[in-house]
N, C-alpha and C positions, 0 to 999 in steps of 0.2 A: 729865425722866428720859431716860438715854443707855441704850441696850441693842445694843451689835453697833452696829452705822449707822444705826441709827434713834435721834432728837430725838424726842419725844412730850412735848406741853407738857398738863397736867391743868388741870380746873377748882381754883377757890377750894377748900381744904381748911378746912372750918368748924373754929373755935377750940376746939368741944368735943372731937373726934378726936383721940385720941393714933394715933400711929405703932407698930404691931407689924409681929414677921413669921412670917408663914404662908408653908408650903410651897406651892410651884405658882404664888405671884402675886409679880409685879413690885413694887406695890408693897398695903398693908394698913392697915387703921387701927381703930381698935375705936373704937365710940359709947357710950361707958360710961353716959351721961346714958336712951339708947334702949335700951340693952341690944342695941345693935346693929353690924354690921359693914361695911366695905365695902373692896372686891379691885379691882385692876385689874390685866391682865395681858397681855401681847401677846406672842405669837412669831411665827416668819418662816421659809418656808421647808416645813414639815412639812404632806407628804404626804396624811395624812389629815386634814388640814384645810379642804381641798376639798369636806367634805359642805355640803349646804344650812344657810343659818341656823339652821331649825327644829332640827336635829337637833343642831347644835356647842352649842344653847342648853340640848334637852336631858341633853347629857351633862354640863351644869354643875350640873344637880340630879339626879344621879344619885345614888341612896342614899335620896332621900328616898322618901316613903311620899302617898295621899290626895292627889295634884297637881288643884288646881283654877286654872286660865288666868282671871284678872278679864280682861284685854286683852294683844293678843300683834297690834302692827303693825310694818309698813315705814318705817320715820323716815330723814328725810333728817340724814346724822351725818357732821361733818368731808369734808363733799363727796364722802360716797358716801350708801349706803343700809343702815343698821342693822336689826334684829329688835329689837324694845321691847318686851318680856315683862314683865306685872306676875302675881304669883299666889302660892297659898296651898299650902302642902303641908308636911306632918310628917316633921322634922328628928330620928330618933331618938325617934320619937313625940312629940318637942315640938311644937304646933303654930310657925309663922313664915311673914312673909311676904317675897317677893321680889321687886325691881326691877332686873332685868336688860337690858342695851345687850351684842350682839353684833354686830361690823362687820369683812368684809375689805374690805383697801384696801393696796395694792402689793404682793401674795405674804406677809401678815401677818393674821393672825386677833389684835382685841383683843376683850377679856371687860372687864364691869365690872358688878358684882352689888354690891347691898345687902341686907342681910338684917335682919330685926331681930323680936321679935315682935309679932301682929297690933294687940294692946293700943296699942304706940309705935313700930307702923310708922310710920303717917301725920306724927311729929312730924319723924320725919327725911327725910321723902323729898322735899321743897324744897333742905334743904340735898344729898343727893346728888344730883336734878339739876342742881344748879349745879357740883356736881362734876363729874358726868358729861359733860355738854352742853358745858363746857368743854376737852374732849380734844380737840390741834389736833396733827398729827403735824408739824414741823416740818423733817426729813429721812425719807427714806426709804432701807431697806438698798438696798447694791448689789442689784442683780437677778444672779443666777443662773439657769442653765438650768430650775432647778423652780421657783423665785420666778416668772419669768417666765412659766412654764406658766400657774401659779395666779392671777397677776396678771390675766391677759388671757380670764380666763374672766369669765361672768357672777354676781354676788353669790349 
């Protein structure tokens, strides 16, 4: 995937995933088999992305309802250090669960969530860490004055 100056190469996209598109994510796929979903999305540059992990994580379930955290560590991702949030919470009162990876690295926040619900989480979430674990950023955008800033801070 090309975005501005940034190469970002993904994991294997498993054969059951079709390709949709959702607002807000680079790129989307629906798991029609799991009744489940999964986003990956990066930008570059933007100011308030300089919060800590924990908190850009969760503003990506914001809306939902009943958040229970199963596990939420530091993984080492594409040669930096990600937030690996797994957990449960009501989606418009649906119950669903989620496998989130959030990591900066060069002045660029990427996101990559799966969601699916609790019943046929479990079948898919092998195949999105092979998605997942497979994002290798290939280029990185020019650095600019705030890139820069955000770059040279601590994750």
């Amino acid at each position: 995937m090309h975005k501005g100056g940034l190469a970002v190469r993904i994991g294997p996209v498993p054969p059951g995933w079709r390709r949709i598109d959702v607002d807000g994510a680079d790129l989307a796929f629906r798991d029609d088999e799991r009744s489940g979903s999964a986003l990956f999305n990066v930008r570059c540059g933007q100011r308030n992305d300089d919060a800590p992990l924990t908190v850009l994580t969760n503003h990506l379930v914001m809306g939902t309802t009943e958040r229970e955290f199963d596990a939420q560590d530091t993984v080492p991702f594409d040669g930096r250090e990600a937030l690996h949030s797994l957990l449960r919470a009501k989606l418009d009162g649906v119950p669903m669960q989620y496998d989130i990876y959030v990591m900066k690295k060069d002045g660029c926040l990427y996101d990559l969530v799966y969601v699916a619900p609790p019943g046929r989480f479990a079948d898919g979430a092998a195949d999105f860490e092979r998605f997942a674990r497979g994002l290798r950023t290939e280029s990185s955008p020019p650095l600019t004055t705030e890139t820069a800033a955000t770059s040279s801070r601590a994750p």
